[in-house]
PDB file of N, CA, C and O in Angstrom:
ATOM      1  N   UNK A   1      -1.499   0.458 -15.947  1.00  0.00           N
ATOM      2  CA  UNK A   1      -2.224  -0.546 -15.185  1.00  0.00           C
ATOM      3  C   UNK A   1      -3.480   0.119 -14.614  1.00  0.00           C
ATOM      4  O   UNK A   1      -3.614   1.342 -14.592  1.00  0.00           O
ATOM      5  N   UNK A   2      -4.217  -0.575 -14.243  1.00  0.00           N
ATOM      6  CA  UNK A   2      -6.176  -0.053 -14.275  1.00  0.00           C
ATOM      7  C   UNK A   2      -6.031  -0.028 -12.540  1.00  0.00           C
ATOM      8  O   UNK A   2      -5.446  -0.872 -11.860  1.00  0.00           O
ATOM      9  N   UNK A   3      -6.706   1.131 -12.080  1.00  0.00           N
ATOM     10  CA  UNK A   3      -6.645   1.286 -10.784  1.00  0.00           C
ATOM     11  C   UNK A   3      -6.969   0.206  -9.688  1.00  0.00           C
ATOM     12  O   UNK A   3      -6.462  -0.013  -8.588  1.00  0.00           O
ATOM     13  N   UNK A   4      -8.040  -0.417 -10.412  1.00  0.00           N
ATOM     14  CA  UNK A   4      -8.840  -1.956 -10.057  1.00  0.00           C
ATOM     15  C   UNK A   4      -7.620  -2.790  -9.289  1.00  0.00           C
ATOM     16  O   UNK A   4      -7.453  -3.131  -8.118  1.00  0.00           O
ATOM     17  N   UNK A   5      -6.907  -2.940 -10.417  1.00  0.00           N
ATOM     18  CA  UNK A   5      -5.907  -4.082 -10.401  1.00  0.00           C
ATOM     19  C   UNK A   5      -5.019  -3.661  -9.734  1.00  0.00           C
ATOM     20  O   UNK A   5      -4.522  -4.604  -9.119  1.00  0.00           O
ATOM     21  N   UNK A   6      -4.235  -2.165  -9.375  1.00  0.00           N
ATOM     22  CA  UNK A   6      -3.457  -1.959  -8.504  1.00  0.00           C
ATOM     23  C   UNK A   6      -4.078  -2.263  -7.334  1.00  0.00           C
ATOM     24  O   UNK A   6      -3.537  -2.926  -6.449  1.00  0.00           O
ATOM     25  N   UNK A   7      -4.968  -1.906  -7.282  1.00  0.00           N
ATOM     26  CA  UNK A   7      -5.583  -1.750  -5.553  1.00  0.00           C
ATOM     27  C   UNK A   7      -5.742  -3.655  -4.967  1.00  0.00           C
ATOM     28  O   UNK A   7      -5.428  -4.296  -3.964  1.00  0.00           O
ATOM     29  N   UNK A   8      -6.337  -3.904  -6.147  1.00  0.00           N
ATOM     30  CA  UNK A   8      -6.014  -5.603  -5.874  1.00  0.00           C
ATOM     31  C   UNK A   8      -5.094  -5.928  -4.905  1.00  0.00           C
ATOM     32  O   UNK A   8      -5.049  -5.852  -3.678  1.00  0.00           O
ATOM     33  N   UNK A   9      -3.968  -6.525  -6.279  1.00  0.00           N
ATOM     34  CA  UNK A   9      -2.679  -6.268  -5.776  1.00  0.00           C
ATOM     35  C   UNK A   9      -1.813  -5.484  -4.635  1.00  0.00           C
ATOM     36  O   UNK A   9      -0.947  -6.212  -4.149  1.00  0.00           O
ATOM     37  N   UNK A  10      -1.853  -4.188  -4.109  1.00  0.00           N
ATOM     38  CA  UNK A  10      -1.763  -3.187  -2.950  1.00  0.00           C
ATOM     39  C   UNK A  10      -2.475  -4.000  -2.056  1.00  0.00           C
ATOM     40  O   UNK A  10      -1.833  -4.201  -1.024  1.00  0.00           O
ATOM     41  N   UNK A  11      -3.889  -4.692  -2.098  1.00  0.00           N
ATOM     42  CA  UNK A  11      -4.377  -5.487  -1.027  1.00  0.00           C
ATOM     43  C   UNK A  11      -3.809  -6.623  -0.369  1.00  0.00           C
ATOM     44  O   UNK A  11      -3.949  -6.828   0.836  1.00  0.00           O
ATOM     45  N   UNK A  12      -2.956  -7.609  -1.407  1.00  0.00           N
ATOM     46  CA  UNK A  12      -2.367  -8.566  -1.291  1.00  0.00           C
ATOM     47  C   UNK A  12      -1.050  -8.285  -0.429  1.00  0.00           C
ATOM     48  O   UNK A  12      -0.679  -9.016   0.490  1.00  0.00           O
ATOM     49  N   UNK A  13      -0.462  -7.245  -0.808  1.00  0.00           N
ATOM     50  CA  UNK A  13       0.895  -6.834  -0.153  1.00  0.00           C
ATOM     51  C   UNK A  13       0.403  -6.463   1.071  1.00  0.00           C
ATOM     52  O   UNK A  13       1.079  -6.799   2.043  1.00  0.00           O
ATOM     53  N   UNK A  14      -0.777  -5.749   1.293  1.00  0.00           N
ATOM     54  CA  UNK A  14      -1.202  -5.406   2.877  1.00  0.00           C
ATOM     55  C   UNK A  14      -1.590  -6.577   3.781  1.00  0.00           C
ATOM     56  O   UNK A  14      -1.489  -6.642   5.007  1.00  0.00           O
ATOM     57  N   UNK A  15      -2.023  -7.424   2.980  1.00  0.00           N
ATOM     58  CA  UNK A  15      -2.134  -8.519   3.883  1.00  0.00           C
ATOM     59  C   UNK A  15      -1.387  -8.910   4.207  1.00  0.00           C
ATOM     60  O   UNK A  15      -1.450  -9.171   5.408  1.00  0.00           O
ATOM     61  N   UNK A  16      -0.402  -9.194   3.665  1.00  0.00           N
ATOM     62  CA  UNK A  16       1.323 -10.142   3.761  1.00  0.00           C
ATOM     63  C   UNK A  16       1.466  -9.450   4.930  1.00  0.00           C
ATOM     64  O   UNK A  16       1.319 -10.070   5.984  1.00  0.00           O
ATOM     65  N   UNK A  17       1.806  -7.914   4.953  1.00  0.00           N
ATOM     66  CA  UNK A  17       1.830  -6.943   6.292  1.00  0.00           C
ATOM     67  C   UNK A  17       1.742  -7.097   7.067  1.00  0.00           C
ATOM     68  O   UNK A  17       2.661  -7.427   7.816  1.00  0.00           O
ATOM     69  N   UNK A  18      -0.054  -6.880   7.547  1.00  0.00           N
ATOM     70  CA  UNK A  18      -1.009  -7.075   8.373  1.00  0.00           C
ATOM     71  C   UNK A  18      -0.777  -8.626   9.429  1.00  0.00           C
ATOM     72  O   UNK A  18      -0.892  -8.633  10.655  1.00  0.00           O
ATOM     73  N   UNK A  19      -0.563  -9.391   8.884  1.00  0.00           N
ATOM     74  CA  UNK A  19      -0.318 -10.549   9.393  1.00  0.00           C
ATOM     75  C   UNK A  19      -1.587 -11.330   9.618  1.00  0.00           C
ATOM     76  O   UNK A  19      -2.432 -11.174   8.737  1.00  0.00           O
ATOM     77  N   UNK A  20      -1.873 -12.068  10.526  1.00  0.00           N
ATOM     78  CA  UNK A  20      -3.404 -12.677  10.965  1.00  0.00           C
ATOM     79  C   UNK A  20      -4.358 -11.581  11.085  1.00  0.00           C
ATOM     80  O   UNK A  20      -5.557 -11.777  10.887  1.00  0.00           O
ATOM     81  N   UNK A  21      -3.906 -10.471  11.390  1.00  0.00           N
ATOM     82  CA  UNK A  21      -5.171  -9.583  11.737  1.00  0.00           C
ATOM     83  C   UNK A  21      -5.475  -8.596  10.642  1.00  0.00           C
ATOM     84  O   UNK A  21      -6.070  -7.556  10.923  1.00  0.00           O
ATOM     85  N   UNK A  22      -5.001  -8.931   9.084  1.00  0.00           N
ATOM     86  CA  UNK A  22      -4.963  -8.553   8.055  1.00  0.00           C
ATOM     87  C   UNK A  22      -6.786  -8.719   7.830  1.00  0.00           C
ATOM     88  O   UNK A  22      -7.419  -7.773   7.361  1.00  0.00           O
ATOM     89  N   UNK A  23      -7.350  -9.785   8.156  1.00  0.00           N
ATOM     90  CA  UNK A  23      -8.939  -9.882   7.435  1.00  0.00           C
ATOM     91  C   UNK A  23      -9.750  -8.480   8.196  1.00  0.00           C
ATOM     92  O   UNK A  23     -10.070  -7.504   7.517  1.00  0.00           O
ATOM     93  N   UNK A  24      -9.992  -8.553   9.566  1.00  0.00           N
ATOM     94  CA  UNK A  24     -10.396  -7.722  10.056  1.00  0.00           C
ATOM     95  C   UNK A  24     -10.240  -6.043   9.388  1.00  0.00           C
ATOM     96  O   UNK A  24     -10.997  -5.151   9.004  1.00  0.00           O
ATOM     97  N   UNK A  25      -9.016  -6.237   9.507  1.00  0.00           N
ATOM     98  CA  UNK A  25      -8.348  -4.430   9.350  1.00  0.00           C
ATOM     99  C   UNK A  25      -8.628  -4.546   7.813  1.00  0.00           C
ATOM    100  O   UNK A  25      -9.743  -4.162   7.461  1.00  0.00           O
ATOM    101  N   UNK A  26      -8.037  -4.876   7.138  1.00  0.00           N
ATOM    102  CA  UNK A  26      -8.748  -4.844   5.996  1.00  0.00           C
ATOM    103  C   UNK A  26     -10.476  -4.576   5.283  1.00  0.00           C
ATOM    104  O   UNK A  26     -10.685  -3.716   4.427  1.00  0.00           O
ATOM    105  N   UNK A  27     -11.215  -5.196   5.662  1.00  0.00           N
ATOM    106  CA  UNK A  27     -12.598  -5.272   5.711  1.00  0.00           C
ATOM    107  C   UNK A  27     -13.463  -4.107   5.471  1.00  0.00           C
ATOM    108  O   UNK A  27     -14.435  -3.981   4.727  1.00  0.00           O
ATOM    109  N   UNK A  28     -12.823  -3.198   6.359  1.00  0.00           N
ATOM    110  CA  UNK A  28     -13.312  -1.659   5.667  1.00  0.00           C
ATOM    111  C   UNK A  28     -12.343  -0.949   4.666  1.00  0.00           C
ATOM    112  O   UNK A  28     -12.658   0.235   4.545  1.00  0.00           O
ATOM    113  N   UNK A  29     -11.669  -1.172   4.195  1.00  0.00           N
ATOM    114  CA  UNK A  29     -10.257  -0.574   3.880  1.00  0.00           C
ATOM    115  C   UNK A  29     -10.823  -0.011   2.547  1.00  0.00           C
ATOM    116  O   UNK A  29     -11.585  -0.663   1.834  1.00  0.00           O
ATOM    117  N   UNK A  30     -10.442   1.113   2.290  1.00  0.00           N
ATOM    118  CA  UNK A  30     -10.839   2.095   1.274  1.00  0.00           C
ATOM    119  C   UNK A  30      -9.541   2.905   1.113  1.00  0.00           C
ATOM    120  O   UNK A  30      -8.576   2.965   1.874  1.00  0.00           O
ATOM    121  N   UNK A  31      -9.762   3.532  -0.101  1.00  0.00           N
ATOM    122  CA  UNK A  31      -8.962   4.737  -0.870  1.00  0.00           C
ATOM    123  C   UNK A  31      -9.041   5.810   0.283  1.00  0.00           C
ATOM    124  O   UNK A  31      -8.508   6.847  -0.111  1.00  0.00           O
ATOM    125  N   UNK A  32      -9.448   5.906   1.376  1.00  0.00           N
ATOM    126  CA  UNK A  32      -9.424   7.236   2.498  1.00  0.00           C
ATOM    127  C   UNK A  32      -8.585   6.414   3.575  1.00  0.00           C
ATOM    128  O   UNK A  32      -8.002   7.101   4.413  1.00  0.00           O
ATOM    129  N   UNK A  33      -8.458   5.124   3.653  1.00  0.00           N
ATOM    130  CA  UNK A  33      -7.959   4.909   4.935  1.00  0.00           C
ATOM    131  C   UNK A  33      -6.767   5.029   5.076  1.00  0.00           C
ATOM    132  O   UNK A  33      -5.958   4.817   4.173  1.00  0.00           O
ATOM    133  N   UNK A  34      -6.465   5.403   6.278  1.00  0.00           N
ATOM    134  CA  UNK A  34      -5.057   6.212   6.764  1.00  0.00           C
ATOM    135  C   UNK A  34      -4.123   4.938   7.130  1.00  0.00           C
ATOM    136  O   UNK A  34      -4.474   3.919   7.724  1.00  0.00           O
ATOM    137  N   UNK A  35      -2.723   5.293   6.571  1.00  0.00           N
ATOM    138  CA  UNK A  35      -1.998   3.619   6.628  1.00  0.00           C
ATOM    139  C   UNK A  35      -1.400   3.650   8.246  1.00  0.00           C
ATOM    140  O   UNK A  35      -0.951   2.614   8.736  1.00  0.00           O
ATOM    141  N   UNK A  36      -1.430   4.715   8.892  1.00  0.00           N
ATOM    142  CA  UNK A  36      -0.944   3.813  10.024  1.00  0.00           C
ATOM    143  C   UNK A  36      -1.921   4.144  11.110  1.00  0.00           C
ATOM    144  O   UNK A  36      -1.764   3.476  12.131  1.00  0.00           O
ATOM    145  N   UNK A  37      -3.228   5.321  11.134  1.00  0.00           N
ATOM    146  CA  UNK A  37      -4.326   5.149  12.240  1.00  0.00           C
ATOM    147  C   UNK A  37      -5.444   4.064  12.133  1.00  0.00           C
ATOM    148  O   UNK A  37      -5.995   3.350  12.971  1.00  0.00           O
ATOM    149  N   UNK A  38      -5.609   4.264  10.302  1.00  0.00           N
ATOM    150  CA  UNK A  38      -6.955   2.686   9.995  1.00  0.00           C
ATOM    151  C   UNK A  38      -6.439   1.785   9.834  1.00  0.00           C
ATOM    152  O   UNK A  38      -7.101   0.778  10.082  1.00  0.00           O
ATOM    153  N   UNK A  39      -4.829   1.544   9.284  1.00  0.00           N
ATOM    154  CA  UNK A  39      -4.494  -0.020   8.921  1.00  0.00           C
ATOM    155  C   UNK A  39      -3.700  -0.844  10.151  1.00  0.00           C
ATOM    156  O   UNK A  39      -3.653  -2.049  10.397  1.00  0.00           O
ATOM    157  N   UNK A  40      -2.902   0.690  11.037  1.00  0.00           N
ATOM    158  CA  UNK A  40      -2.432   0.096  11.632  1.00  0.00           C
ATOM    159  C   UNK A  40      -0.836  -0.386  11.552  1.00  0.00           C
ATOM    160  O   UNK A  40      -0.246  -1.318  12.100  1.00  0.00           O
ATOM    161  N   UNK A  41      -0.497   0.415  10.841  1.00  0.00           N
ATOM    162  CA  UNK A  41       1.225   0.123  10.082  1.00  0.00           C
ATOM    163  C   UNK A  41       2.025   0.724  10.712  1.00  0.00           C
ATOM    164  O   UNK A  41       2.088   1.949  10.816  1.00  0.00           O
ATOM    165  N   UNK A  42       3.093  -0.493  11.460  1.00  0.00           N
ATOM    166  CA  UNK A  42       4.023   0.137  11.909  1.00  0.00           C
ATOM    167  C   UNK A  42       5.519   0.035  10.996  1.00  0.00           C
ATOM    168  O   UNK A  42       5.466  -0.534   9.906  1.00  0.00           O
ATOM    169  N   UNK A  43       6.623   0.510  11.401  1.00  0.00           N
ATOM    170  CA  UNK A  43       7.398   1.054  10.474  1.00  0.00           C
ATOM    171  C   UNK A  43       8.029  -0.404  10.056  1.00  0.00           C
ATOM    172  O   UNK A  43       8.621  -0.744   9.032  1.00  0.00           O
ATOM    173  N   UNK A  44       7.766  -0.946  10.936  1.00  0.00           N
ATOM    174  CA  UNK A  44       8.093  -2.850  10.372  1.00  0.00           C
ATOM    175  C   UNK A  44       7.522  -2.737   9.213  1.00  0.00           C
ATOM    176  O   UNK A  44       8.153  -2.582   8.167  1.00  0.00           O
ATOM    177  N   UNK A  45       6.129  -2.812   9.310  1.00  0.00           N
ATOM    178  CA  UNK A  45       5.039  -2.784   8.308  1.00  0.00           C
ATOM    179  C   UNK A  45       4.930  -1.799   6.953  1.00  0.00           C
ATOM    180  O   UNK A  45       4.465  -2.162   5.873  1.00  0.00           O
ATOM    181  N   UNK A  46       5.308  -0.861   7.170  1.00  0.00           N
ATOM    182  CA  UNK A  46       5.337  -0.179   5.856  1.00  0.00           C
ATOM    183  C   UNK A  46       6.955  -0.423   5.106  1.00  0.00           C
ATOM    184  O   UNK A  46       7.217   0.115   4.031  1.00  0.00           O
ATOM    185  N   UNK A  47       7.953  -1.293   5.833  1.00  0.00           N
ATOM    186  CA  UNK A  47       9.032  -1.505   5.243  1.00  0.00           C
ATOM    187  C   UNK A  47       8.478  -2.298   4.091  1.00  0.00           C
ATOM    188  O   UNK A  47       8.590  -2.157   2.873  1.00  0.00           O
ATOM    189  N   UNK A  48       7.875  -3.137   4.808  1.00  0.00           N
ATOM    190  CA  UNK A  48       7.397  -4.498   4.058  1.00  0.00           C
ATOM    191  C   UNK A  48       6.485  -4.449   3.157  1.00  0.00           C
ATOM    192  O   UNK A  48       6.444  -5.363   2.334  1.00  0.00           O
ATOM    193  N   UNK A  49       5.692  -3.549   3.104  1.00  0.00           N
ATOM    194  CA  UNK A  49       4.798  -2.880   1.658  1.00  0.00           C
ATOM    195  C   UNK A  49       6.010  -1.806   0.999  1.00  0.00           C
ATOM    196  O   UNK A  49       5.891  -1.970  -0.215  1.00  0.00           O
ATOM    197  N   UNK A  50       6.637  -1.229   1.131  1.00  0.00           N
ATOM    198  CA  UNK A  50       7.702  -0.406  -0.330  1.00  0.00           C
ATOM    199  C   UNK A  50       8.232  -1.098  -0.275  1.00  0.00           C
ATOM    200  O   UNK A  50       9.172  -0.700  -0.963  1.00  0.00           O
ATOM    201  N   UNK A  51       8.555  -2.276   0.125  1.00  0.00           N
ATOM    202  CA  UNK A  51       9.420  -3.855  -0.692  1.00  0.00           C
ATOM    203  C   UNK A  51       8.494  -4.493  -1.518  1.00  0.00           C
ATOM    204  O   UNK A  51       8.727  -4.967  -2.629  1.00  0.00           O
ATOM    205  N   UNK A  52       7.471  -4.481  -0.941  1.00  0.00           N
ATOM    206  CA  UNK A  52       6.482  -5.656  -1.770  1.00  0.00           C
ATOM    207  C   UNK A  52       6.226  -4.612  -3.128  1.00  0.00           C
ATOM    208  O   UNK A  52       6.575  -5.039  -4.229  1.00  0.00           O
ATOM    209  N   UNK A  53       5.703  -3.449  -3.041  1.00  0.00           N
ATOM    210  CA  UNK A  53       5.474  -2.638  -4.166  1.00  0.00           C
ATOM    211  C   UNK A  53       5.859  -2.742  -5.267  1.00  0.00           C
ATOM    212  O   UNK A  53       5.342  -3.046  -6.343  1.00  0.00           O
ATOM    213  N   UNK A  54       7.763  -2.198  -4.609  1.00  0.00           N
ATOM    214  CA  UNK A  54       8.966  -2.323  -5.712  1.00  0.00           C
ATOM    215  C   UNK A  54       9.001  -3.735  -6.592  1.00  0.00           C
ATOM    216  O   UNK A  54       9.162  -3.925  -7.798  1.00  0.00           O
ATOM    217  N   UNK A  55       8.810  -4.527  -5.626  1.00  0.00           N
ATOM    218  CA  UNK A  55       8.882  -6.021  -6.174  1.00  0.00           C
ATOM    219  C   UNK A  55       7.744  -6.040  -7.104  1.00  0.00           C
ATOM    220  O   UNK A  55       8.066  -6.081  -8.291  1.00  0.00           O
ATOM    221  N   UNK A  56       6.729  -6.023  -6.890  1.00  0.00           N
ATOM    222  CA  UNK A  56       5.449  -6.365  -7.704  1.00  0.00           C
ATOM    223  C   UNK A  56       5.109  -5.253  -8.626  1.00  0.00           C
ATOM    224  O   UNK A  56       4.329  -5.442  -9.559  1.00  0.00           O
ATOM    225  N   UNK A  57       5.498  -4.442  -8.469  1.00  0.00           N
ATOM    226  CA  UNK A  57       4.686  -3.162  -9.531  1.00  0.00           C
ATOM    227  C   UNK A  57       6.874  -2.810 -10.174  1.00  0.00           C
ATOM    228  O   UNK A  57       7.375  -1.836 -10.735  1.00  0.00           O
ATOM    229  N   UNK A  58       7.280  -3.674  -9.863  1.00  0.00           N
ATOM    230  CA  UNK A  58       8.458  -2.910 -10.916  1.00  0.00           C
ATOM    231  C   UNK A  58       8.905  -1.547 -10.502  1.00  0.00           C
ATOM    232  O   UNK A  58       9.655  -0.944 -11.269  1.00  0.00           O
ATOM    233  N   UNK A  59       8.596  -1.079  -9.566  1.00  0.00           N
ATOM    234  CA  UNK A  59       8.967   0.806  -9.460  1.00  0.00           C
ATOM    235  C   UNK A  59       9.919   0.958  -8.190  1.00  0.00           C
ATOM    236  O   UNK A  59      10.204  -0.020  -7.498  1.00  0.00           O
ATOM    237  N   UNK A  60      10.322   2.047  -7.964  1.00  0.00           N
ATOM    238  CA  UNK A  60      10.965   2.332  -6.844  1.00  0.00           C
ATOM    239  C   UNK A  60      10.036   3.878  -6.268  1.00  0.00           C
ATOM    240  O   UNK A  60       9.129   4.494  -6.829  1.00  0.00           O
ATOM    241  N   UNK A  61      10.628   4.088  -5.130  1.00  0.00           N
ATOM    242  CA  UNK A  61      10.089   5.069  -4.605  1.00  0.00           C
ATOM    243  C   UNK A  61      11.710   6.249  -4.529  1.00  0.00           C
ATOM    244  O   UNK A  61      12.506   6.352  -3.595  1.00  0.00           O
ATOM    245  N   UNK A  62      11.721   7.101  -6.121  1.00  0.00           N
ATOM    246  CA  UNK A  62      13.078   7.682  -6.448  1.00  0.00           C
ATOM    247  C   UNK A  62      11.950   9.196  -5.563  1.00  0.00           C
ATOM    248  O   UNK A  62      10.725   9.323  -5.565  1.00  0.00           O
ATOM    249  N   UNK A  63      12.686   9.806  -5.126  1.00  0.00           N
ATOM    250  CA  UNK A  63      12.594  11.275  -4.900  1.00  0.00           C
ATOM    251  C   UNK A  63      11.424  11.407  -3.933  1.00  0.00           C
ATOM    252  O   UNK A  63      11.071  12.545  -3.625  1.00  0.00           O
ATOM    253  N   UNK A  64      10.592  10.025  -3.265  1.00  0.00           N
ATOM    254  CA  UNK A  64       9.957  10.010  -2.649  1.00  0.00           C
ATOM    255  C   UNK A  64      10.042   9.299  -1.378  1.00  0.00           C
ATOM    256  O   UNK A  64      10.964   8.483  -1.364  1.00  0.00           O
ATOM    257  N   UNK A  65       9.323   9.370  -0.258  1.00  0.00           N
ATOM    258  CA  UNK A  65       9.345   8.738   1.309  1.00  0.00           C
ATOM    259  C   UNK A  65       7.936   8.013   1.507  1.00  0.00           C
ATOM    260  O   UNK A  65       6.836   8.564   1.473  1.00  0.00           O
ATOM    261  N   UNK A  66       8.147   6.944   1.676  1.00  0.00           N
ATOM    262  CA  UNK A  66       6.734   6.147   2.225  1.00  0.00           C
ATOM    263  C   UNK A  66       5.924   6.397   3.215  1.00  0.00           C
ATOM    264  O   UNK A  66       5.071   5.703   3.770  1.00  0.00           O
ATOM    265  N   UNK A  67       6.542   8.221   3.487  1.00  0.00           N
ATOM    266  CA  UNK A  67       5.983   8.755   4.686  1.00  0.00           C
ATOM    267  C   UNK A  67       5.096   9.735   3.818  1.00  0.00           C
ATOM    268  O   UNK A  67       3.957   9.966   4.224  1.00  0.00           O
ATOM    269  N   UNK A  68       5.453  10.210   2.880  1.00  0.00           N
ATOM    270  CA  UNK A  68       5.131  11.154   2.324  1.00  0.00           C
ATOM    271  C   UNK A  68       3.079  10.964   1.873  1.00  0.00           C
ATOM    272  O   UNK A  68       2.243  11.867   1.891  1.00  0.00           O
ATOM    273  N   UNK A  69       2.921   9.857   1.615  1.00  0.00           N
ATOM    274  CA  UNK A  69       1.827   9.066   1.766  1.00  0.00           C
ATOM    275  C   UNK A  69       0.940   8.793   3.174  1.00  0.00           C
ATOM    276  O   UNK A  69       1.289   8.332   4.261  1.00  0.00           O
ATOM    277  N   UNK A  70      -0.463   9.317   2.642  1.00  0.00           N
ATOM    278  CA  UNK A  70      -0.733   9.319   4.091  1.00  0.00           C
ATOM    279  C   UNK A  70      -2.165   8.200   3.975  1.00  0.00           C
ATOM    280  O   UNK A  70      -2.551   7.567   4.958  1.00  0.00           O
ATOM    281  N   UNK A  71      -2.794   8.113   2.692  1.00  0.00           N
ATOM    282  CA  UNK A  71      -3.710   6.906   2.840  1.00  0.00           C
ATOM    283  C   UNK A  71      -3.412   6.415   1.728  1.00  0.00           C
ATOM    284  O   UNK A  71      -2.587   6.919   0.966  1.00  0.00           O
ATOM    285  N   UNK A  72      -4.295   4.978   1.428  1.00  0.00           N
ATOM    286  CA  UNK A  72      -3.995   4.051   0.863  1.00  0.00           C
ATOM    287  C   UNK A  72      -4.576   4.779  -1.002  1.00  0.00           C
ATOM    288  O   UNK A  72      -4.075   4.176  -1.951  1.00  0.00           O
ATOM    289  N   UNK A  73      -5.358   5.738  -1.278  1.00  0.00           N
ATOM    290  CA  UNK A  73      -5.309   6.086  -2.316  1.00  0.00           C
ATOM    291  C   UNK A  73      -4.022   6.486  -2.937  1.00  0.00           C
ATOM    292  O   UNK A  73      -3.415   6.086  -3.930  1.00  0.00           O
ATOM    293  N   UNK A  74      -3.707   7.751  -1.698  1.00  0.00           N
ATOM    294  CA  UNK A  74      -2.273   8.156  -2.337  1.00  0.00           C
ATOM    295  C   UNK A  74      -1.161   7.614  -2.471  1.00  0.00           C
ATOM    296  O   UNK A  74      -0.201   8.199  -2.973  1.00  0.00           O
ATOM    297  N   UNK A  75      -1.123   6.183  -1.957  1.00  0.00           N
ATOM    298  CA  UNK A  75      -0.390   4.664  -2.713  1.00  0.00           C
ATOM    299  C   UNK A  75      -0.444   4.488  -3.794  1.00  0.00           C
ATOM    300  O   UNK A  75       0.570   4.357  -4.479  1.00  0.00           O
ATOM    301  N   UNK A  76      -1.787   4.428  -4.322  1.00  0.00           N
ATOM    302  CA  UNK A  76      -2.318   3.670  -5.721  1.00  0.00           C
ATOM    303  C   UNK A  76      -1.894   4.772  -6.520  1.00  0.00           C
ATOM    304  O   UNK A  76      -1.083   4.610  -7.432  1.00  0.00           O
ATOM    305  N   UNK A  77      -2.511   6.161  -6.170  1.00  0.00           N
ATOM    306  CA  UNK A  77      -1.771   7.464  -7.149  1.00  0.00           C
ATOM    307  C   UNK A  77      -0.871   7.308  -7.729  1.00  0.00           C
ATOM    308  O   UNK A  77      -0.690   7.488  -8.933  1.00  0.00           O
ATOM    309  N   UNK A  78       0.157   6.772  -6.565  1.00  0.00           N
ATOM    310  CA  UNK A  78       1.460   6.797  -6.878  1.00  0.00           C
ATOM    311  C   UNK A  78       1.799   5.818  -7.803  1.00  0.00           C
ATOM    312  O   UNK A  78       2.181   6.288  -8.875  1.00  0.00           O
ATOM    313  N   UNK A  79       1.784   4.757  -7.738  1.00  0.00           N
ATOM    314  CA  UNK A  79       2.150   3.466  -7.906  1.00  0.00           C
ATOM    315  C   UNK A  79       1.538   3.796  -9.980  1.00  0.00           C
ATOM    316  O   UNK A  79       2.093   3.688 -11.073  1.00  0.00           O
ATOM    317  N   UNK A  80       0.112   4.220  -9.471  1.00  0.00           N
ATOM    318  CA  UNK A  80      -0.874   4.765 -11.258  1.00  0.00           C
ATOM    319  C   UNK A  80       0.429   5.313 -11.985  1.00  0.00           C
ATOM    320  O   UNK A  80       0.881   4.794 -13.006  1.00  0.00           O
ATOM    321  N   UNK A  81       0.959   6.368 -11.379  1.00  0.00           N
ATOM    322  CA  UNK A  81       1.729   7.055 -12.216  1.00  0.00           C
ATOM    323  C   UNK A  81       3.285   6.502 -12.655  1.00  0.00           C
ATOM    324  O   UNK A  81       3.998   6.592 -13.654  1.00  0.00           O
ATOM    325  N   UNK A  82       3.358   6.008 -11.589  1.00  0.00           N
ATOM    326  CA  UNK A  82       4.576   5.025 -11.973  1.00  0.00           C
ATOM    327  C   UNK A  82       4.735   4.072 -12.894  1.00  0.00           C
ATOM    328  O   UNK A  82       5.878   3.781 -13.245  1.00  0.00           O
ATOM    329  N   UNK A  83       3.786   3.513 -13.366  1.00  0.00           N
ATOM    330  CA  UNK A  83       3.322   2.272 -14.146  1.00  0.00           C
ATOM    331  C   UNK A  83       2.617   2.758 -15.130  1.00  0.00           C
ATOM    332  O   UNK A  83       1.692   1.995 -15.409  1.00  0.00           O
ATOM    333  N   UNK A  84       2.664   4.000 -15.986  1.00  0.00           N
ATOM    334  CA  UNK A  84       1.782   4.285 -17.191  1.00  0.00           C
ATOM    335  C   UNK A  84       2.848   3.935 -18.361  1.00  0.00           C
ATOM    336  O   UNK A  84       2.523   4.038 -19.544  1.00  0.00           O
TER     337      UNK A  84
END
């Protein structure tokens, strides 16, 4: 899958997240931003993105922690390699 389209998608699940204040926080949101000082994710919140992930990209997070991830690139990394 084309990085484009993950990150898409990864956007959609952050919004679900984010809740109403998803447009704002979002808005700058880049491959550097940090998921819980720039986005703002609390552990509610990142439950609810490695659910949405698994669900939408087909993968699990085997041998890995959703902690282990510290911005939203090294999501997509992940997710890239999972899905080749």
């Amino acid at each position: 899958m084309e990085r484009d389209n993950i990150r898409a998608k990864l956007r959609e699940i952050l919004e679900l997240a984010l809740g109403a204040k998803a447009q704002e926080i979002l808005k700058n949101c880049s491959d550097s931003s940090d998921l819980v000082s720039d986005l703002g994710l609390n552990s509610v919140g990142i439950l609810y993105v490695v659910i949405g992930i698994e669900e939408i990209f087909s993968i699990s997070f085997e041998n890995a922690c959703f902690g282990d991830f510290k911005t939203v690139g090294d999501v997509i990394d992940y997710i890239e390699k999972k899905t080749v």
